[in-house]
C-alpha atoms as an extended CHARMM CRD file, in Angstrom:
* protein
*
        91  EXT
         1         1  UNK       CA             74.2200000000      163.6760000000      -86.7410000000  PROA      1               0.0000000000
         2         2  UNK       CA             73.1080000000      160.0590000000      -85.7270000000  PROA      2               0.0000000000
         3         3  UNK       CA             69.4010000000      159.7150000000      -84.7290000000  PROA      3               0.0000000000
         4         4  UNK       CA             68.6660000000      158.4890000000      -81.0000000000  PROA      4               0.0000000000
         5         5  UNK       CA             67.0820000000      155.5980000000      -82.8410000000  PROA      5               0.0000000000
         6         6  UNK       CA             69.9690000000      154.3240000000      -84.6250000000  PROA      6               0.0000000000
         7         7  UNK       CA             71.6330000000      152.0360000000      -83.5110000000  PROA      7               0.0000000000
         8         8  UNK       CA             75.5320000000      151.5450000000      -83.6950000000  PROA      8               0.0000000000
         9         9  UNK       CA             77.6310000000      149.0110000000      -85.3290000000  PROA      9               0.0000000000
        10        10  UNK       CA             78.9050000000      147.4330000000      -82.3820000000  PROA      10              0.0000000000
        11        11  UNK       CA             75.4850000000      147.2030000000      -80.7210000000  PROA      11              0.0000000000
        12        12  UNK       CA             74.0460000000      145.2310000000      -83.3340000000  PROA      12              0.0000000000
        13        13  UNK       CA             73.8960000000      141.0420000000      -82.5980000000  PROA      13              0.0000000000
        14        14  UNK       CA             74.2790000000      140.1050000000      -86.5860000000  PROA      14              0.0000000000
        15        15  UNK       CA             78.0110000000      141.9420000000      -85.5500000000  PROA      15              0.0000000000
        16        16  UNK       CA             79.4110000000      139.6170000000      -82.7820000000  PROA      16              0.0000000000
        17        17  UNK       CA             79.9900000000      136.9460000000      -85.4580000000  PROA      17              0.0000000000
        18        18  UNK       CA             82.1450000000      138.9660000000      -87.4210000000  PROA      18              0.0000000000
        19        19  UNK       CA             83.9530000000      140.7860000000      -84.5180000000  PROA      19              0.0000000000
        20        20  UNK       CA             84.5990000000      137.1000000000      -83.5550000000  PROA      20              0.0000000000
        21        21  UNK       CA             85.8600000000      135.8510000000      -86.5210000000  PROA      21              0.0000000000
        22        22  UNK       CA             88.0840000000      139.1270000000      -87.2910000000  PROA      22              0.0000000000
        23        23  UNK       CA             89.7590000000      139.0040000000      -84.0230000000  PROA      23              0.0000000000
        24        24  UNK       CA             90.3050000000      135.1630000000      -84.7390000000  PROA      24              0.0000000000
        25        25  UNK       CA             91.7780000000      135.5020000000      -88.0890000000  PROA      25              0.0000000000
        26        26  UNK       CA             94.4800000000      138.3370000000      -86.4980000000  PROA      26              0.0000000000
        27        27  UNK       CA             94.8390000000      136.2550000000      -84.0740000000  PROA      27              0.0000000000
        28        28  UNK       CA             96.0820000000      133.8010000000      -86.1640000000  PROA      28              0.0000000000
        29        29  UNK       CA             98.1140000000      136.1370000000      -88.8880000000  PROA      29              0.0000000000
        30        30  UNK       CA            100.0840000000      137.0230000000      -85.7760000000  PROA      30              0.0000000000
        31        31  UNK       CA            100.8360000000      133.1220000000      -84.8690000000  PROA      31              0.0000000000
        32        32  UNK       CA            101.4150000000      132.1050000000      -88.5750000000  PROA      32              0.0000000000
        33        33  UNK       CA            103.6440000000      135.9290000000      -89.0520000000  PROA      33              0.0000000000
        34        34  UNK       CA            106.4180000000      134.0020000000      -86.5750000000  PROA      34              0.0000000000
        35        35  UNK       CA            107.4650000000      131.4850000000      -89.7130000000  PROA      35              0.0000000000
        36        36  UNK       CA            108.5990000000      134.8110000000      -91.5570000000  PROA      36              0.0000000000
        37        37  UNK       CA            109.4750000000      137.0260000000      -89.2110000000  PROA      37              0.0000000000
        38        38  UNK       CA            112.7800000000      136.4510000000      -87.8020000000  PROA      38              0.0000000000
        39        39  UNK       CA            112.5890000000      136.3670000000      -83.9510000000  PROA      39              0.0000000000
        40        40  UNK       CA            115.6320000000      136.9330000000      -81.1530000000  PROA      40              0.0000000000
        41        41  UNK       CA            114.7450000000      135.1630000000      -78.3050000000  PROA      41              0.0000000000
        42        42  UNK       CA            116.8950000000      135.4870000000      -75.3600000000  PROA      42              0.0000000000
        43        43  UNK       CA            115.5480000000      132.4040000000      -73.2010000000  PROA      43              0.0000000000
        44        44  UNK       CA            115.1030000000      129.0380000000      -74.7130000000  PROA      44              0.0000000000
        45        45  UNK       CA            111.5470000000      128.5830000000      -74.2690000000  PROA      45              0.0000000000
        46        46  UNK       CA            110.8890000000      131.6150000000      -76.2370000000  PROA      46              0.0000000000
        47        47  UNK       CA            111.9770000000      129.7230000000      -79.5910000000  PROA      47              0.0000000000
        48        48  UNK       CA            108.6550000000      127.3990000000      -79.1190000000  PROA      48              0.0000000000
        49        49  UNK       CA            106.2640000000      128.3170000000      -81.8320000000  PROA      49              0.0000000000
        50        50  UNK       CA            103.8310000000      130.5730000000      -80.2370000000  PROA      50              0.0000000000
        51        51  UNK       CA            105.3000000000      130.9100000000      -77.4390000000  PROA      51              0.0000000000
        52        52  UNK       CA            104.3430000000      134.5730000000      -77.5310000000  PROA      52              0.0000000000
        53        53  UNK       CA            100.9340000000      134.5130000000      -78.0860000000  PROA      53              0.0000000000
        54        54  UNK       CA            100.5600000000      131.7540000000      -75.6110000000  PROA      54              0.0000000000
        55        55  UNK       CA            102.3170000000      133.5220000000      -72.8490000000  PROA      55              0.0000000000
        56        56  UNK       CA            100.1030000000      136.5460000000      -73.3970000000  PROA      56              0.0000000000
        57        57  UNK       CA             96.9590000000      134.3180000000      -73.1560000000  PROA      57              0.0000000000
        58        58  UNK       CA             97.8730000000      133.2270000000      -69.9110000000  PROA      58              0.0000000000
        59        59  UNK       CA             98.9750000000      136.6350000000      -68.6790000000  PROA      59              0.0000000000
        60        60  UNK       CA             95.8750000000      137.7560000000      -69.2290000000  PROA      60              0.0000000000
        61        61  UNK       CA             94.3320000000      134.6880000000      -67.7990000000  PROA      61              0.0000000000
        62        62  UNK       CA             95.8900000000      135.5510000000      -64.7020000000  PROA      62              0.0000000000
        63        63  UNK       CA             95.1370000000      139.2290000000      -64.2950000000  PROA      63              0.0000000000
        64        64  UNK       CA             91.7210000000      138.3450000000      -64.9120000000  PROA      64              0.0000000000
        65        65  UNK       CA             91.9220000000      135.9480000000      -61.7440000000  PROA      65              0.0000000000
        66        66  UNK       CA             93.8870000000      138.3130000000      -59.6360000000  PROA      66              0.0000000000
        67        67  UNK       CA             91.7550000000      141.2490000000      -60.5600000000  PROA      67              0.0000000000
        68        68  UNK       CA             88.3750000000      138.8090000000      -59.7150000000  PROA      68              0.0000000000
        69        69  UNK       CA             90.5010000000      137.7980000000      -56.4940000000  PROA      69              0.0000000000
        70        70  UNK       CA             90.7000000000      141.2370000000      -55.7830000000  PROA      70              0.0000000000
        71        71  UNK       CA             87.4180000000      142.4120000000      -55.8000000000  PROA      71              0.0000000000
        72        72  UNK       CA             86.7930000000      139.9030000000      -53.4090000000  PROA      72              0.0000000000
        73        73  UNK       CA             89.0770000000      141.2710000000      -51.0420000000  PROA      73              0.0000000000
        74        74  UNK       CA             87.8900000000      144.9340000000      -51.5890000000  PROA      74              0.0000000000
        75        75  UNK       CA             84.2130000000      144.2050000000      -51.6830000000  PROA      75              0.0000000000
        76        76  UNK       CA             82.0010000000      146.3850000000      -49.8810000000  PROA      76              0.0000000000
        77        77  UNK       CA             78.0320000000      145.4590000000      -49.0390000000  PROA      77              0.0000000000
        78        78  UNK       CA             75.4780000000      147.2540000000      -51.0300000000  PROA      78              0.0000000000
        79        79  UNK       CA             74.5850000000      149.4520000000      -48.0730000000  PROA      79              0.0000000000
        80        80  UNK       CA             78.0350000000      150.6590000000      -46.8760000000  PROA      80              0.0000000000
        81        81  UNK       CA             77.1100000000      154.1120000000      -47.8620000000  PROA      81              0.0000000000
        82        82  UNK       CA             73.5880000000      154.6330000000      -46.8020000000  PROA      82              0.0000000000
        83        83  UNK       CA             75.2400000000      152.6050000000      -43.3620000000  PROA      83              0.0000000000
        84        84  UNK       CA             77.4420000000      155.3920000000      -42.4990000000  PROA      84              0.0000000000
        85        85  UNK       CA             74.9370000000      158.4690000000      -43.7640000000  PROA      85              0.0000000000
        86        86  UNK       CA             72.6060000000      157.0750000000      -41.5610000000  PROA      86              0.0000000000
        87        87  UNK       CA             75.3460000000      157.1410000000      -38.6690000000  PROA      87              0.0000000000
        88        88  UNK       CA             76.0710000000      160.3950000000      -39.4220000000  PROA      88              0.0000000000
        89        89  UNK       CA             72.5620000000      161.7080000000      -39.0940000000  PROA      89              0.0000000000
        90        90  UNK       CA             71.9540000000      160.7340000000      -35.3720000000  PROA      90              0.0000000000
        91        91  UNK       CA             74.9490000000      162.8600000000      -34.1200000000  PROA      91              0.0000000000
């Protein structure tokens, strides 16, 4: 069993550089795999190199902005719970 002191790979700063760089270099091996690996695209634009990994980049670009826009829309102030417990208690 792990000690509370230890601490855990992941939670260690000297370990951001190398996530960094490993998610980098698969990024890559995935761009660079499209030169051997033979692709079937059914739309033109899909032939560009990278096309996939681009496209995916800007998916997620977009969720991110539509899940930000969101929780704009759905935001509630700080007190909206103690507001209506504090209704509640008058009655």
């Amino acid at each position: 069993m792990r000690s509370e002191s230890s601490e855990h790979w992941l939670d260690r700063p000297s370990s951001i550089p190398k996530l960094w760089a490993g998610f980098i270099a698969a990024l890559a091996l995935t761009v660079l795999a499209e030169w051997v690996v033979a692709l079937y695209p059914h739309f033109d634009v899909e032939k560009l190199h990278a096309f996939n990994a681009l496209y995916g980049f800007g998916t997620c670009i977009l969720m991110i902005v539509l899940a930000k826009g969101l929780a704009l829309w759905l935001k509630r102030p700080d007190t909206y719970y103690q507001d209506t417990e504090s209704e509640n208690s008058h009655d």
